[in-house]
DRENDOTOR-46215 format. One line per field, with one value per residue (C-alpha): residue in three letters; chain; z, x, y. Coordinates in Angstrom, 2 decimals. Last residue first. Layout:
<atoms>
type <- (ALA|...);
mol <- (A|...);
c3 <- (Z|...);
c1 <- (X|...);
c2 <- (Y|...);
</atoms>
This chain:
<atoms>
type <- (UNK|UNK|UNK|UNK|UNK|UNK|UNK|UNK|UNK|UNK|UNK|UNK|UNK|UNK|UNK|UNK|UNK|UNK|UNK|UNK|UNK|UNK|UNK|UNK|UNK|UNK|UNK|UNK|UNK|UNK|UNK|UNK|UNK|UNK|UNK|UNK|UNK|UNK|UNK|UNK|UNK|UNK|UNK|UNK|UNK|UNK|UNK|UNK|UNK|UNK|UNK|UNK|UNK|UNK|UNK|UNK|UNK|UNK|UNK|UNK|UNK|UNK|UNK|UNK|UNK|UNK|UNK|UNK|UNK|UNK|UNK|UNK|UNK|UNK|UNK|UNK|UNK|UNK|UNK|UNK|UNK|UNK|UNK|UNK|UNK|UNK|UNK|UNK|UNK|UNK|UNK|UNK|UNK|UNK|UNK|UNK|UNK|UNK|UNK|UNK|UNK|UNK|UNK|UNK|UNK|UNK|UNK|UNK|UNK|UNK|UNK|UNK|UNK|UNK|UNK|UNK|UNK|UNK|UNK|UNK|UNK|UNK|UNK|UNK|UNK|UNK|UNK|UNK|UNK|UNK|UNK|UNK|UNK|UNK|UNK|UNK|UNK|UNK|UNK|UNK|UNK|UNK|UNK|UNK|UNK|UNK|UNK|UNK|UNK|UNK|UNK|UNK|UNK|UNK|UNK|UNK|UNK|UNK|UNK|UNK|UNK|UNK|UNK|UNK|UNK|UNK|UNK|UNK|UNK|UNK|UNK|UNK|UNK|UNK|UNK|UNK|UNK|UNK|UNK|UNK|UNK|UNK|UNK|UNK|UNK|UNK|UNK|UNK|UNK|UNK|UNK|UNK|UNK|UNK|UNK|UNK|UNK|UNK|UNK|UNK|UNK|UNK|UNK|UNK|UNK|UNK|UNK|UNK|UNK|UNK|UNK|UNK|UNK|UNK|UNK|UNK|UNK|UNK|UNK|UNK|UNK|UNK|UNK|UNK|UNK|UNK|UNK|UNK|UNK|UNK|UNK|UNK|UNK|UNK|UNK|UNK|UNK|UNK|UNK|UNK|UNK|UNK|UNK|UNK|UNK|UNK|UNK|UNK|UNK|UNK|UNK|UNK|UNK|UNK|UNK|UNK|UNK|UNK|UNK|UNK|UNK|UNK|UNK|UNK|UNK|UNK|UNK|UNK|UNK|UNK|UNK|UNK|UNK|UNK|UNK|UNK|UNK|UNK|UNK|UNK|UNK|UNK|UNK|UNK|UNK|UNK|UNK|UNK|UNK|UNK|UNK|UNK|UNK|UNK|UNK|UNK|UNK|UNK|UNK|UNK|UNK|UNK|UNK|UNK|UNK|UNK|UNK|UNK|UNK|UNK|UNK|UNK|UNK|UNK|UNK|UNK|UNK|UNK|UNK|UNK|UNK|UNK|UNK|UNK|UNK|UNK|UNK|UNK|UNK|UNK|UNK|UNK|UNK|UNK|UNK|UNK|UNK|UNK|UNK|UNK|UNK|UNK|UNK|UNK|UNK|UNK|UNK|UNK|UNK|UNK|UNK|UNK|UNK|UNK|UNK|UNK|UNK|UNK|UNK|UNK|UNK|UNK|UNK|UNK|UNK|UNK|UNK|UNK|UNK|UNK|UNK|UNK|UNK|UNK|UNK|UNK|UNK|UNK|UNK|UNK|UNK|UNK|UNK|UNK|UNK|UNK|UNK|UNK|UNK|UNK|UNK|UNK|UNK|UNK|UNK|UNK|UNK|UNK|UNK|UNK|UNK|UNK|UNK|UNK|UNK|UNK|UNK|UNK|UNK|UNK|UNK|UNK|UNK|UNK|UNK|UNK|UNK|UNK|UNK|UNK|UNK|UNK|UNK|UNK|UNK|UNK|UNK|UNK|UNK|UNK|UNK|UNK|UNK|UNK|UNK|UNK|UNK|UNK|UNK|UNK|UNK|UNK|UNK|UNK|UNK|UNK|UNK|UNK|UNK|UNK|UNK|UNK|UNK|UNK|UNK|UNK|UNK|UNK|UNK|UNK|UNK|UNK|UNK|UNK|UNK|UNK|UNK|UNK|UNK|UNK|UNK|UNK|UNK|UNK|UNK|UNK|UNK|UNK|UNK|UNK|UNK|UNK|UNK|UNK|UNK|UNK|UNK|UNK|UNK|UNK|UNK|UNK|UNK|UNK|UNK|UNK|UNK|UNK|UNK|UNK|UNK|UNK|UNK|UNK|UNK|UNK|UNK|UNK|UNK|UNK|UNK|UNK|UNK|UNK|UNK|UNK|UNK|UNK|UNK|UNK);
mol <- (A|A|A|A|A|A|A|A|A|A|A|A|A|A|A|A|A|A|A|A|A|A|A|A|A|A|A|A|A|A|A|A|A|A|A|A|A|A|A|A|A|A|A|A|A|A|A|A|A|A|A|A|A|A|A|A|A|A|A|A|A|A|A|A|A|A|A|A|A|A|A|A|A|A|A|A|A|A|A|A|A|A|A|A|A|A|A|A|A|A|A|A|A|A|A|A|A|A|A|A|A|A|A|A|A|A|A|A|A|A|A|A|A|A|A|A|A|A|A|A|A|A|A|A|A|A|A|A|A|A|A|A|A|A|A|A|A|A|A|A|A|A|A|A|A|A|A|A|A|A|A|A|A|A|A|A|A|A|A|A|A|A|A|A|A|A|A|A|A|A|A|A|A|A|A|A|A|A|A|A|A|A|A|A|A|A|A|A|A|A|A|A|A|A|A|A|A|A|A|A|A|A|A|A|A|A|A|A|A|A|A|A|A|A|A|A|A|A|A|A|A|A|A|A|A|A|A|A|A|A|A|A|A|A|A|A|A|A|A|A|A|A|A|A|A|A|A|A|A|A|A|A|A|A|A|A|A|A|A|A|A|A|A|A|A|A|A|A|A|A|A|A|A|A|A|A|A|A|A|A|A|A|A|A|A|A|A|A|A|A|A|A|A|A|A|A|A|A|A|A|A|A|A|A|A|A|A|A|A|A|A|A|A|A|A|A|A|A|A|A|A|A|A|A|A|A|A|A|A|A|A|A|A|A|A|A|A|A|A|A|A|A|A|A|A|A|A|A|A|A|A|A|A|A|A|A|A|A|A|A|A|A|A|A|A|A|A|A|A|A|A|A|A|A|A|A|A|A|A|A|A|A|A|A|A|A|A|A|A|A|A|A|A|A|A|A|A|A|A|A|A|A|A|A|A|A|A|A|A|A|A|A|A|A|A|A|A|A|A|A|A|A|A|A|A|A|A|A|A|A|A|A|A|A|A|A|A|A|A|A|A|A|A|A|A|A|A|A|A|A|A|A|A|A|A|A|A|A|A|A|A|A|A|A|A|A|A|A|A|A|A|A|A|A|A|A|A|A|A|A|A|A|A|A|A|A|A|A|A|A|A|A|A|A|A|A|A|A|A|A|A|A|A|A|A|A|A|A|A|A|A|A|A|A|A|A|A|A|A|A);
c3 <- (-47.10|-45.65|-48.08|-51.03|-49.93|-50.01|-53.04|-55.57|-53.85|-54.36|-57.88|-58.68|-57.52|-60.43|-62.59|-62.23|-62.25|-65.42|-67.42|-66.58|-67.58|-70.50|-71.23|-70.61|-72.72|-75.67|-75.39|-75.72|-79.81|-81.44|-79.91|-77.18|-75.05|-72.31|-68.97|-67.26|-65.50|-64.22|-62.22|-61.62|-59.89|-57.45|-56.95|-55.32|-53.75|-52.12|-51.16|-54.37|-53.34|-54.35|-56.47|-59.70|-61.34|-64.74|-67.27|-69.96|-74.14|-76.34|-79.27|-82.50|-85.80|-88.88|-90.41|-88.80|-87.75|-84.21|-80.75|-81.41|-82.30|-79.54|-80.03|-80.02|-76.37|-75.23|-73.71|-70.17|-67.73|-65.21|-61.82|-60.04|-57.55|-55.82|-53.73|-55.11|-57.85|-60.01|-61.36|-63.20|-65.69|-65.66|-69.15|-69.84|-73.30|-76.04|-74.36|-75.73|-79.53|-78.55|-82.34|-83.02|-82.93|-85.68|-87.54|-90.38|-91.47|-95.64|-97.02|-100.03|-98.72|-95.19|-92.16|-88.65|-86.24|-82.73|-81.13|-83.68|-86.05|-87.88|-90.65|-90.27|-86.92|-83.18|-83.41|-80.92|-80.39|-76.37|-75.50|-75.47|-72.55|-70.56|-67.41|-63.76|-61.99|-64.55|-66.54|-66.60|-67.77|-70.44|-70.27|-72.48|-71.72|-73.33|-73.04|-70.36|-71.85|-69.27|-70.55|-67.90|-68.88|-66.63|-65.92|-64.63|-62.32|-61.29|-63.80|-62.35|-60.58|-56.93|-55.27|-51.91|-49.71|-46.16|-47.20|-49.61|-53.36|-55.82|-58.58|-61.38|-64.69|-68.69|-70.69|-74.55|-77.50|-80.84|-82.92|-81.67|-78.11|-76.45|-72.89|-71.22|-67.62|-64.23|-61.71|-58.77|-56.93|-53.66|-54.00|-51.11|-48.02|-45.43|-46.75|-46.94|-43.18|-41.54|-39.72|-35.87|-35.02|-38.09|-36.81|-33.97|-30.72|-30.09|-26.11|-24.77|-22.60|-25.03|-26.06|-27.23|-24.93|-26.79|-26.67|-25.78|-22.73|-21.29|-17.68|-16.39|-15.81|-17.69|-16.23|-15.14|-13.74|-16.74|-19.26|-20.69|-23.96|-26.29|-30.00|-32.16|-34.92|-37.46|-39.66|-37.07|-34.99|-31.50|-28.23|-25.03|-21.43|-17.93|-17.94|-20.63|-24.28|-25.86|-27.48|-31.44|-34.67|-36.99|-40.50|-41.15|-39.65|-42.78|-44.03|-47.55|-46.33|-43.22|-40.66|-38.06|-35.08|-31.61|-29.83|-26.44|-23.80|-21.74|-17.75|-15.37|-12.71|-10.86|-10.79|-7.59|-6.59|-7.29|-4.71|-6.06|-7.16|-5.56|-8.75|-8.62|-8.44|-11.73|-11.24|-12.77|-15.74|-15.64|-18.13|-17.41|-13.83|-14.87|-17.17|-13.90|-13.75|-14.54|-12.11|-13.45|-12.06|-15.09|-17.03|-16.48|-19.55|-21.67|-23.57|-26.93|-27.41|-29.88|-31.44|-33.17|-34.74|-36.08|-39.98|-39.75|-36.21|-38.06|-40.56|-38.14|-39.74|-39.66|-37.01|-35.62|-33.55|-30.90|-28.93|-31.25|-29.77|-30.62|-32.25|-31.98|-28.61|-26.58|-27.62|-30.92|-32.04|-31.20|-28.36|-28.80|-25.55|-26.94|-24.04|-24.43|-23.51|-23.46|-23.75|-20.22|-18.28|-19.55|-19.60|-17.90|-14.90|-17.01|-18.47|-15.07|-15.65|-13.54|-15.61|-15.79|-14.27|-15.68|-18.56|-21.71|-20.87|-20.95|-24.08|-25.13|-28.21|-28.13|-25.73|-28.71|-29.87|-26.58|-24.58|-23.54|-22.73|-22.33|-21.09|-22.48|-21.57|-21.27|-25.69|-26.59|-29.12|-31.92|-32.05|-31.86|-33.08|-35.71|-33.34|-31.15|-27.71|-27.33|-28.79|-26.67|-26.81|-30.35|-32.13|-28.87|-27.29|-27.05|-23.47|-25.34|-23.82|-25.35|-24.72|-26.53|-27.67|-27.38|-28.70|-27.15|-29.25|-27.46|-26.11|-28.03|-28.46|-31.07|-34.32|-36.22|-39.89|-40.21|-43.25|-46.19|-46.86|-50.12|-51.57|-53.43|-52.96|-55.07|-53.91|-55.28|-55.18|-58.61|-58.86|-57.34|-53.92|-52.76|-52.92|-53.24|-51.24|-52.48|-50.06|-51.02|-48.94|-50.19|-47.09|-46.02|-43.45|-39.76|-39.24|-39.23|-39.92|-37.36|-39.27|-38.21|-38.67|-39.41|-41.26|-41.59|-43.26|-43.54|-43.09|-45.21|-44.06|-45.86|-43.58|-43.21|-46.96|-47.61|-50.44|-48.90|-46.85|-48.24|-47.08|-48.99|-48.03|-48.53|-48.23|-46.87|-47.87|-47.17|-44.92|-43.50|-44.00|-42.35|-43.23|-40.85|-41.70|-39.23|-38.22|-41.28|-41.65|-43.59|-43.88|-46.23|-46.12|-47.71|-47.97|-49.35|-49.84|-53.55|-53.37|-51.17|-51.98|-51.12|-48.42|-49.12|-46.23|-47.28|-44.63|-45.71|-45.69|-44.30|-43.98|-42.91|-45.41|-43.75|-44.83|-42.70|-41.38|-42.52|-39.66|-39.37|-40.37|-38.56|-38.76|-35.25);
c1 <- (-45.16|-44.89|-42.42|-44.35|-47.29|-45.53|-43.63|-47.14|-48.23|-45.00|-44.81|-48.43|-47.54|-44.87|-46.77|-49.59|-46.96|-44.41|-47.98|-48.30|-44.61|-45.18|-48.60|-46.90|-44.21|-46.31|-48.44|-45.07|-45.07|-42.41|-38.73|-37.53|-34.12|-35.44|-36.74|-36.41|-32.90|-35.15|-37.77|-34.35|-33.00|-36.25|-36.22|-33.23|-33.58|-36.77|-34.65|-35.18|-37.52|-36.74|-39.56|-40.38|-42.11|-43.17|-42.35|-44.66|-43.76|-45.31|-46.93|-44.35|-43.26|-41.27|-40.18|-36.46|-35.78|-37.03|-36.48|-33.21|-34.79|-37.52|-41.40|-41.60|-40.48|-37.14|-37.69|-38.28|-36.62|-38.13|-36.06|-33.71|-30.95|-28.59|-26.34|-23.50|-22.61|-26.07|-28.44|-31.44|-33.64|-37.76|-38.40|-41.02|-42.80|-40.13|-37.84|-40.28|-39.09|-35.66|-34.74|-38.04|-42.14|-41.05|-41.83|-40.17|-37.55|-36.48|-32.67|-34.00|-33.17|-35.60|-34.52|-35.93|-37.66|-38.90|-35.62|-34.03|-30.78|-28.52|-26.88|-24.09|-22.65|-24.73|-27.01|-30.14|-31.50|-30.95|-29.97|-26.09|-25.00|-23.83|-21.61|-21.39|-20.91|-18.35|-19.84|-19.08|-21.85|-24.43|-27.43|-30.88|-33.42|-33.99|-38.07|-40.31|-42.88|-41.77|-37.99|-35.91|-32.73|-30.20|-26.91|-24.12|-21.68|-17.80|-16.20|-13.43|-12.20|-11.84|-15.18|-15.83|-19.02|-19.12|-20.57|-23.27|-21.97|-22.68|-25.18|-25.35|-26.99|-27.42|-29.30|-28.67|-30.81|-29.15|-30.54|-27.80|-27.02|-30.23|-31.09|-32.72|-32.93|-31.01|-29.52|-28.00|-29.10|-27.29|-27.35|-28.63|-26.45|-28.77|-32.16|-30.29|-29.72|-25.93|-24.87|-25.16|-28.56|-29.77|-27.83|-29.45|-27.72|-29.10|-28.87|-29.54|-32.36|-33.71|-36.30|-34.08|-33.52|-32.99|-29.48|-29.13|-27.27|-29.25|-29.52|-32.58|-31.00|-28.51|-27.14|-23.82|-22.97|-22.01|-20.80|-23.68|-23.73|-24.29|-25.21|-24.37|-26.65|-29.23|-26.77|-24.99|-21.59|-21.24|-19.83|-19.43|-20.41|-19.19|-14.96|-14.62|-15.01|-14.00|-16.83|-17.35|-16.25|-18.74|-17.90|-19.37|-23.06|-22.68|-21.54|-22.39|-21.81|-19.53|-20.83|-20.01|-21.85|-19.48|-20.69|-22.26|-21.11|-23.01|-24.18|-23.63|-26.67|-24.61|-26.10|-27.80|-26.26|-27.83|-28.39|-28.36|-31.78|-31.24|-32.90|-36.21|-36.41|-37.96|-41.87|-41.98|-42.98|-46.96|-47.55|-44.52|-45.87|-49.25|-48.35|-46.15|-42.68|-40.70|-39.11|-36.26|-36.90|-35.42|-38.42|-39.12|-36.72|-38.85|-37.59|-36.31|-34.15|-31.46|-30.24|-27.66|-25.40|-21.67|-22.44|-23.45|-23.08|-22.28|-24.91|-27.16|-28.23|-32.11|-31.99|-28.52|-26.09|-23.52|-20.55|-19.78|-19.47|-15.99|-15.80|-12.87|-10.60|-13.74|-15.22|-16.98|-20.68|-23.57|-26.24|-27.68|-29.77|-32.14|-33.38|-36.17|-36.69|-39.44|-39.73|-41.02|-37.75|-35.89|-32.13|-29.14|-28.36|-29.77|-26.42|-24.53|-23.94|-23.33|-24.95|-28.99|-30.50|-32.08|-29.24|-30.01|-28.61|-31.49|-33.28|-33.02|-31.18|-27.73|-28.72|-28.50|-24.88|-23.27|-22.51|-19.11|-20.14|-18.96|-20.92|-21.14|-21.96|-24.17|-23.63|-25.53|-28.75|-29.42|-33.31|-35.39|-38.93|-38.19|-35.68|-38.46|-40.26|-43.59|-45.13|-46.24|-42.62|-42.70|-38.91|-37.90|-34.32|-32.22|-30.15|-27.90|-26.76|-24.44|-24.56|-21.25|-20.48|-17.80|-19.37|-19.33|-20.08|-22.29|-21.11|-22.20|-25.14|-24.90|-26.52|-29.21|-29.89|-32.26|-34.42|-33.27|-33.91|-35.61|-35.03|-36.86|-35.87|-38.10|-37.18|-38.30|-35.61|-35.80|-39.66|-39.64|-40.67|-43.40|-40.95|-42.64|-41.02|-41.56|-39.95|-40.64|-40.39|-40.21|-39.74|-37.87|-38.70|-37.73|-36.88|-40.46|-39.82|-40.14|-40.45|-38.32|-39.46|-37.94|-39.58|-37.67|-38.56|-41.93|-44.02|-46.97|-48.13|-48.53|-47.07|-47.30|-49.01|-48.79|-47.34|-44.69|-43.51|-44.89|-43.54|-45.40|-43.91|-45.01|-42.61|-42.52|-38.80|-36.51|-33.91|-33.89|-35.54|-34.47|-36.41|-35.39|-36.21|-36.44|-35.63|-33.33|-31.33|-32.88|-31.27|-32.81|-31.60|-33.38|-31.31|-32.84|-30.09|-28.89|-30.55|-28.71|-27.88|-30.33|-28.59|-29.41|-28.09|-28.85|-27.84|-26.58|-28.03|-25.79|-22.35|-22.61|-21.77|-21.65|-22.68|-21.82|-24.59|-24.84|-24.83|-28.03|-28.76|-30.22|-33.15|-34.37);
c2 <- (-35.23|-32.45|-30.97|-32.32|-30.51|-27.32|-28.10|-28.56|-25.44|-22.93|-24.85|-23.82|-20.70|-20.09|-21.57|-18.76|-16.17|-18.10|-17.78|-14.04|-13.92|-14.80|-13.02|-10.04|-10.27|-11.62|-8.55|-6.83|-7.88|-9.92|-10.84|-12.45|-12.98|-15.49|-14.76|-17.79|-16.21|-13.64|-16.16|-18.79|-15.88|-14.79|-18.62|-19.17|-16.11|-18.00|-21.44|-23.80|-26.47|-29.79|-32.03|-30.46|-27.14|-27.02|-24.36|-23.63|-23.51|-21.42|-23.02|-22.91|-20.56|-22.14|-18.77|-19.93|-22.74|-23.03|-21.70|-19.93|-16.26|-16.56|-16.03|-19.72|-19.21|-21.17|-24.77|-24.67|-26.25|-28.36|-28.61|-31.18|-31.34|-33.99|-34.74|-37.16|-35.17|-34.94|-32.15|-33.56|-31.82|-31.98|-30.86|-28.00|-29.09|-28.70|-31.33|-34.10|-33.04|-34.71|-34.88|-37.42|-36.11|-34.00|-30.34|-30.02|-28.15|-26.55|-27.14|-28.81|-32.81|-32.42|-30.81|-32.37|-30.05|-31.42|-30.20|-27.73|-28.58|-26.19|-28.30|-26.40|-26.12|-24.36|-28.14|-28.69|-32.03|-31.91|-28.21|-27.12|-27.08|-23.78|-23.45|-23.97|-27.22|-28.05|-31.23|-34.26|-36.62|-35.34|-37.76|-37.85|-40.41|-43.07|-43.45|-43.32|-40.73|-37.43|-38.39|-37.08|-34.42|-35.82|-33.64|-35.35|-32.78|-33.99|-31.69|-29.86|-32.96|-34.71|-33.17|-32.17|-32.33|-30.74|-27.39|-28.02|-28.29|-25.57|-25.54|-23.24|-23.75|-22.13|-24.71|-23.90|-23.04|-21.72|-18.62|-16.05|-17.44|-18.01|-19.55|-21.90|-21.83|-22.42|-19.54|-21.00|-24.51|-25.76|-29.12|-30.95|-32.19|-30.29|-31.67|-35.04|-35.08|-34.58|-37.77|-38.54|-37.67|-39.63|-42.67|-43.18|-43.94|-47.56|-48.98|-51.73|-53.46|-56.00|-53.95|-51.10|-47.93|-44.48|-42.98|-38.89|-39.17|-42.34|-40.97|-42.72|-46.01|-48.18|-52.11|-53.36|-56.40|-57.81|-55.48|-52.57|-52.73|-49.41|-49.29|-46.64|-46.30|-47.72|-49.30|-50.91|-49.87|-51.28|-49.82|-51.91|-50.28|-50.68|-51.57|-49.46|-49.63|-46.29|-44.15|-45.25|-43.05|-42.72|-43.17|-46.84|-45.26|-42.91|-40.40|-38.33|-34.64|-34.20|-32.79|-36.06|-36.16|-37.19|-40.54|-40.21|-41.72|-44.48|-43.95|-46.68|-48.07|-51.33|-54.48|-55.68|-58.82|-62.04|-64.69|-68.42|-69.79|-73.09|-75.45|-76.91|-80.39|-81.74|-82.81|-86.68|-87.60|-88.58|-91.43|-93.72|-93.93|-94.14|-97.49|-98.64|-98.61|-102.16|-104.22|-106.02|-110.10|-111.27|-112.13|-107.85|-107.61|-109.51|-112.73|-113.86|-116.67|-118.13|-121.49|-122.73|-119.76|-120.16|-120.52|-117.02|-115.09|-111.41|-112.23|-110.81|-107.46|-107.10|-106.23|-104.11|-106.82|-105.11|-106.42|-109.27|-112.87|-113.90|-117.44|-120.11|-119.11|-118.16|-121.98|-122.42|-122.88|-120.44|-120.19|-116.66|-114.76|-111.63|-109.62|-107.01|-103.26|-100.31|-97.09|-96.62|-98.27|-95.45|-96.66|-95.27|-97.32|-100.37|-101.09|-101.06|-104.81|-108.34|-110.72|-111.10|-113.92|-116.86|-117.36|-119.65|-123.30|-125.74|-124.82|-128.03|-127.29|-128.09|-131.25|-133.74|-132.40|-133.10|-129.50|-127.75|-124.04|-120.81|-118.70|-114.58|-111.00|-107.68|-107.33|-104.42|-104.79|-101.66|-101.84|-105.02|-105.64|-107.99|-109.77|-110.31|-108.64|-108.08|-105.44|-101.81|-100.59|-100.49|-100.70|-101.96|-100.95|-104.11|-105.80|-108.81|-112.60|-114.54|-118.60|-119.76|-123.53|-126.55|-129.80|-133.15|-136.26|-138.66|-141.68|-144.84|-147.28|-149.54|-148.57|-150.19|-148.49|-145.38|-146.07|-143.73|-140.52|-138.66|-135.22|-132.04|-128.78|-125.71|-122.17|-118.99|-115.77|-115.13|-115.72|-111.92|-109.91|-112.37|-115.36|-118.87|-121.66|-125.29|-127.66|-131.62|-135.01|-138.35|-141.11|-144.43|-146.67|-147.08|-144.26|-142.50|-139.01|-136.26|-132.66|-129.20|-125.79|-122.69|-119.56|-116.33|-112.42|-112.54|-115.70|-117.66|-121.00|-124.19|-127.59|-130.88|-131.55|-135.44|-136.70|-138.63|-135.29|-131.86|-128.52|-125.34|-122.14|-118.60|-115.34|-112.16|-110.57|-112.91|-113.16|-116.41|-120.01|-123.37|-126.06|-129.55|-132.94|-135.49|-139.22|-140.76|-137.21|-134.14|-130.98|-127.70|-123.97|-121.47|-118.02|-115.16|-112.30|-113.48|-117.01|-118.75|-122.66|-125.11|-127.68|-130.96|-133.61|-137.62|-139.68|-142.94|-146.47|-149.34|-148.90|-144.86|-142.05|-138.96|-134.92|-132.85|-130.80|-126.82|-124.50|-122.52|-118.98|-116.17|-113.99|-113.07);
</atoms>
């Protein structure tokens, strides 16, 4: 255990004098140095790992390496004088190095006289070890408890004897709740001062122990079993021991209760926040999650056969889910009326109708966004707040002065072009999106070159097919959006035909394409 020792006064005698050098601390490392006529005495604490030379009239006594305390103490001769030398070399920096050098004096002739009496504490502490299989020392200690203290009254030559550490352990009921297997040592300390002077603490942590500085003499380390403490066996610390079983106590048969059903909502746009939960009773608890309506049965209770329409859960609850309770998307769609592009006089426009489903309600007149969806990933083209029913005027088109034409731009003399730019991507059967909070979509397609409005005029174009998208329209639905495709024309009536040939052949294609879609 790293401790310090008490510095001796210094005294002058009539013949000769003691000489007592004490090395002041370096920072943590403290080296402490006393000689007197008949010994010399190195005491060296907290360090770091350390080496220490001690030479004594040119003679080497002592060169040993330690880690964090060395102490030793030297007989001199005293009947003569002597040179002696301490050279400690620190391992973590010359900063903390030690050099002491010092001489004493022949011890003069004394009369014999009574020894001087000193008041002093034996405390004894119970510590954890760091490794239970090492033996035990203040570098091995954990946190040490105070079991109790002697007071003494000793002469100053019997301090350290080692007469006065206890043999039996004090009166404690510190061991009640120990595990003999981990291990435990005893640490006794003999320090200066009487109950009135010094106050042993209750507790020392390694590698604190300045708590006993300047008040510290000597100390011991011994094994618990040293005491007579019978420790287990290796085989007994090996093999824990079987726990009693508990009394299973006698559990009544819960009772078989039957949950109630929440009521559907057919409103358009709920969800598992809308639903309005059974009443708690005295059998079953009612939750709300996102996948449902989940049922708890109280203690004592428990569900059987009868769930009422809830499916069991691992754990033995119940979930209602929330797809039984809350119209499906197929039933919240928009409702889709006649859509296509249409003329009026030579400018394109996109004639709609959607209604809500029943169940949804809107605050305004003009609650409808329509999308029309860039097939190339670029910007595509919104118009927000629109009347569910009514005509827009097509992406790139202009009804004022300068007339404008997707995929036509007009140059300085009044004469068009033909462009990639001006929304020319809406030529080719545009997928357009109807949105309120349901949704719709279908391709539109752009008005026949044959058509007055399709392009400037004299400037001619390919025909244009529509393409079908994701939601199918119900079959009226589709017997309108067949006539409202067909488009105010003009040129010959094999251009009629072949028209609506092409919107035939599309027209199954879309019947396919939505099929498939459906199932999956």
């Amino acid at each position: 255990m790293k401790r310090t020792l008490a510095g001796v006064a210094a005294t002058t005698l009539a013949v000769g004098g003691m000489l007592v050098a004490t090395a002041a601390p370096a920072s943590a490392h403290t080296p402490r140095v006393t000689d007197t006529c008949t010994s010399l005495e190195v005491n060296l604490t907290q360090y770091q790992g350390a080496d220490v030379v001690v030479t004594v009239d040119g003679t080497t006594v002592a060169d040993e390496s330690f880690g964090d305390s060395w102490r030793r103490t030297f007989e001199l001769d005293g009947a003569k004088a002597h040179e002696w030398s301490v050279d400690v070399d620190a391992r973590d920096g010359d900063r903390y190095d030690a050099h002491e050098r010092g001489s004493t004096e022949p011890c003069p002739p004394t009369t014999p006289e009574e020894p001087r009496s000193t008041e002093v504490q034996v405390g004894i502490y119970l510590y954890p070890k760091l490794d239970a299989t090492k033996g035990a020392a203040w570098e091995n200690s954990g946190e040490q408890q105070l079991l109790g203290t002697t007071p003494l009254t000793l002469p100053e030559d019997e301090l350290r004897n080692g007469q006065h550490w206890y043999t039996e352990l004090p009166e404690t009921d510190a061991l009640d709740d120990i595990d003999l297997c981990t291990g435990w040592g005893i640490q006794q300390d003999l320090v200066r001062g009487g109950v009135d002077d010094y106050t042993m603490p209750d507790t020392i942590t390694y590698p604190d122990g300045s708590s006993m500085d300047g008040n510290l003499v000597d100390w011991t380390h011994q094994e618990l079993s040293d005491f007579g403490i019978e420790l287990p066996s290796a085989e007994d610390c090996a093999t824990p021991s079987e726990p009693e079983a508990p009394e299973t106590p006698e559990v009544e048969e819960p009772q078989v209760v039957v949950p109630q059903a929440p009521a559907a909502i057919d409103v358009c746009g709920a969800d598992s926040s809308d639903v309005i939960l059974p009443a708690d009773s005295a059998d079953v608890t009612y939750l709300t999650t996102e996948q449902g309506v989940l049922a708890v049965p109280t203690e004592g209770r428990t569900f059987g056969d009868d769930l009422a329409g809830y499916t069991r859960t691992e754990g033995g609850d119940l979930i209602f889910p929330i797809e039984q309770l809350v119209p499906s998307e197929e039933d919240c769609a928009l409702v889709p009326g006649d859509i296509g592009a249409v003329c009026q006089g030579d400018t394109p426009y996109l004639d709609y109708g959607v209604s809500l489903p029943e169940g949804i309600e809107v605050d305004d007149d003009t609650p409808l966004t329509i999308t029309f969806i860039n097939p190339d990933g670029g910007e595509n083209f919104v118009a927000a707040d629109q009347p569910l029913e009514g005509e827009l005027l097509w992406p790139g088109a202009s009804d004022t002065a300068p007339k404008q034409w997707p995929g036509w731009e007009q140059q300085d003399d009044g004469s068009y072009v033909e462009t990639d730019g001006n929304y020319a991507w809406t030529r080719d059967g545009v997928q357009v999106l109807f949105e309120v909070n349901p949704e719709y979509s279908q391709l539109v397609s752009y008005p026949e070159a044959t058509t007055e409005c399709a392009n400037p005029v004299g400037a001619g174009g390919a025909d244009v097919e529509v393409v079908a998208d994701d939601v199918t329209p119900a079959p009226e639905a589709e017997a309108e959006a067949e006539a409202a495709d067909e488009l105010p024309q003009t040129g010959a009536t094999v251009g009629v035909y072949a028209g609506l040939a092409a919107l035939l052949v599309v027209g199954g294609g879309l019947l396919f394409w939505l099929r498939r879609r459906i199932q999956h």
